[in-house]
GUBATI-721055 format. One record per residue (C-alpha): residue in three letters; x, y, z; residue number from 1. Coordinates in nm, 4 decimals. Example, Ala and Ser with C-alpha at 12.3 -4.5 7.8 and 13.67 -1.06 7.14 Angstrom:
GUBATI-721055
+-----+----------+----------+----------+-----+
|   r |        u |        v |        w |   k |
+-----+----------+----------+----------+-----+
| ALA |   1.2300 |  -0.4500 |   0.7800 |   1 |
| SER |   1.3670 |  -0.1060 |   0.7140 |   2 |
+-----+----------+----------+----------+-----+
//
This chain:
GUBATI-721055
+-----+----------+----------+----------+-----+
|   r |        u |        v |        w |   k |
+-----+----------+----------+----------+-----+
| UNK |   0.2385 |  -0.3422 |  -2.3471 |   1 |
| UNK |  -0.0430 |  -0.0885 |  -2.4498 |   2 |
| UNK |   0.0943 |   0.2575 |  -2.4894 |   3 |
| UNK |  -0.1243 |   0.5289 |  -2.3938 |   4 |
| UNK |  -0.1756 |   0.8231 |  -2.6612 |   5 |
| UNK |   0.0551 |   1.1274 |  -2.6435 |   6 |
| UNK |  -0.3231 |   1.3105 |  -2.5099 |   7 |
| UNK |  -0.5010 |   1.1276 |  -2.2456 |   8 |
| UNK |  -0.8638 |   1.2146 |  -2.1620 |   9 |
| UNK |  -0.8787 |   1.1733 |  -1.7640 |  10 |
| UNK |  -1.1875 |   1.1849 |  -1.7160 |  11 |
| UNK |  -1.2935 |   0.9321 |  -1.9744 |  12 |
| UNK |  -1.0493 |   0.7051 |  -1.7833 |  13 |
| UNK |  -1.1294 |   0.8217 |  -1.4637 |  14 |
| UNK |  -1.5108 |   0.7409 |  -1.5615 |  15 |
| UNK |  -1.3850 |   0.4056 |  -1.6867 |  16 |
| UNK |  -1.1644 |   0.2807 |  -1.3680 |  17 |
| UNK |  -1.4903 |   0.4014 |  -1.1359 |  18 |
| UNK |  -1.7454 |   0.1845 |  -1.3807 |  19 |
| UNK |  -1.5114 |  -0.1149 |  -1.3629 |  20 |
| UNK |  -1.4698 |  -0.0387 |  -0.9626 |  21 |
| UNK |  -1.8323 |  -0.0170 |  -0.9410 |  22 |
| UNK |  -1.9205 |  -0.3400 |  -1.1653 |  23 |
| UNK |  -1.7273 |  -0.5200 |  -0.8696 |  24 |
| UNK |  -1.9670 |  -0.4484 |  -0.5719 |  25 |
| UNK |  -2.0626 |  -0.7813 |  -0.3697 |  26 |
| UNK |  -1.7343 |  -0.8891 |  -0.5232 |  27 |
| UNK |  -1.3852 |  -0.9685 |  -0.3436 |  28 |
| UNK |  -1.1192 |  -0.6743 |  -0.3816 |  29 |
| UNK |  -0.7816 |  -0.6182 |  -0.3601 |  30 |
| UNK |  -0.6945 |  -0.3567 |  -0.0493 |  31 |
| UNK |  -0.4140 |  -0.1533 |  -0.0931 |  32 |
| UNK |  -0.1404 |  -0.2271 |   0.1227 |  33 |
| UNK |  -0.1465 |   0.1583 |   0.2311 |  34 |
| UNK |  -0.4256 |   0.0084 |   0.4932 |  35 |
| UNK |  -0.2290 |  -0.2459 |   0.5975 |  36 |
| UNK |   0.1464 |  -0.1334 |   0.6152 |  37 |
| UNK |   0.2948 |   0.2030 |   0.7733 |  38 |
| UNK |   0.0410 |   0.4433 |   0.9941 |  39 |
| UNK |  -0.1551 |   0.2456 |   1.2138 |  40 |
| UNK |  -0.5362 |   0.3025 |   1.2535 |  41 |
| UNK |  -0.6260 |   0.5558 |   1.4663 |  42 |
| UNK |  -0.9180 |   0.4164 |   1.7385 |  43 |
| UNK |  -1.2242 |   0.6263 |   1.6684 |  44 |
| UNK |  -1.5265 |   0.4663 |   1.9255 |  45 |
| UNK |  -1.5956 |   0.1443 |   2.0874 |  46 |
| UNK |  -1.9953 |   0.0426 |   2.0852 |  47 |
| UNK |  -2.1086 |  -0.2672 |   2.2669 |  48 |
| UNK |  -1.8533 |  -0.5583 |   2.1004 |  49 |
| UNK |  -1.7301 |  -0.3499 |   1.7708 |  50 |
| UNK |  -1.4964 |  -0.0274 |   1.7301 |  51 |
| UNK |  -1.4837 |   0.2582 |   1.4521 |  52 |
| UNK |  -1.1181 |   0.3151 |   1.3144 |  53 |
| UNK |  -1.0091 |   0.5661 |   1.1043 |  54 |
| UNK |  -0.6849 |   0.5482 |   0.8437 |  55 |
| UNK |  -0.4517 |   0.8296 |   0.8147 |  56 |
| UNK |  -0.5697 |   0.8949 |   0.4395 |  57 |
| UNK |  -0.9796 |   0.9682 |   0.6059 |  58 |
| UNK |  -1.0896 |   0.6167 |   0.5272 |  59 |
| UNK |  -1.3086 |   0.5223 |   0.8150 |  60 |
| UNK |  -1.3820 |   0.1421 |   0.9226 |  61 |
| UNK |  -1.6996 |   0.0628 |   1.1108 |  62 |
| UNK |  -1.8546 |  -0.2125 |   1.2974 |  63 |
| UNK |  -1.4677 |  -0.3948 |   1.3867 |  64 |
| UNK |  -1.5322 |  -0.6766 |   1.6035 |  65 |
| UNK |  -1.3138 |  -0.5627 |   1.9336 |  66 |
| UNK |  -1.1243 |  -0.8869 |   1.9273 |  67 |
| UNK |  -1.0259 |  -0.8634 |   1.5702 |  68 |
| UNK |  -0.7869 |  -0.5592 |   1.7216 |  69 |
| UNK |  -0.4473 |  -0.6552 |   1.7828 |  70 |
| UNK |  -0.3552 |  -0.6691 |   2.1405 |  71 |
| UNK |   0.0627 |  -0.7312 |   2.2126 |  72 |
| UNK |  -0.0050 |  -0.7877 |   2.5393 |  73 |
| UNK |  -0.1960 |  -1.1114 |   2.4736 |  74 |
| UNK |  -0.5005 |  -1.0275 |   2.6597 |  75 |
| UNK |  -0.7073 |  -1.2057 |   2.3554 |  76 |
| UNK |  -0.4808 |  -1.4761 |   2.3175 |  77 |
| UNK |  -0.6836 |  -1.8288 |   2.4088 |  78 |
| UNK |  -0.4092 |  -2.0687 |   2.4986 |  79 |
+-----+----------+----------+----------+-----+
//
């Protein structure tokens, strides 16, 4: 394991972690589970067959195909 020197510069390794985050676009990514576990999604809009949802840390989610939200009463369900 790597240890980090006794002065960090953040912003040289905030500059790095964004340049490495940006290298990745058109590439897969991991999602933090923040997205997917705890709060739900708060329901923004609905236009024509896709919704708008917004996380409880801002992060806002656009063009959701409707059926793609869950429904426990099983309206969606195709049995």
């Amino acid at each position: 394991m790597r240890k980090k020197p006794k002065t960090i510069d953040f912003e040289g390794e905030t500059r790095a972690e964004i340049e490495s985050i940006k290298s990745r676009i058109g590439q897969e990514v991991p999602l933090s589970r923040r997205y997917t576990q705890g709060s739900r999604a708060l329901l923004v809009s609905i236009t024509g067959e896709t919704a708008t949802i917004r996380f409880p840390n801002g992060a806002t989610l656009s063009h959701v195909p409707i059926r793609d939200l869950v429904d426990d009463s099983g309206y969606w369900r195709s049995e």
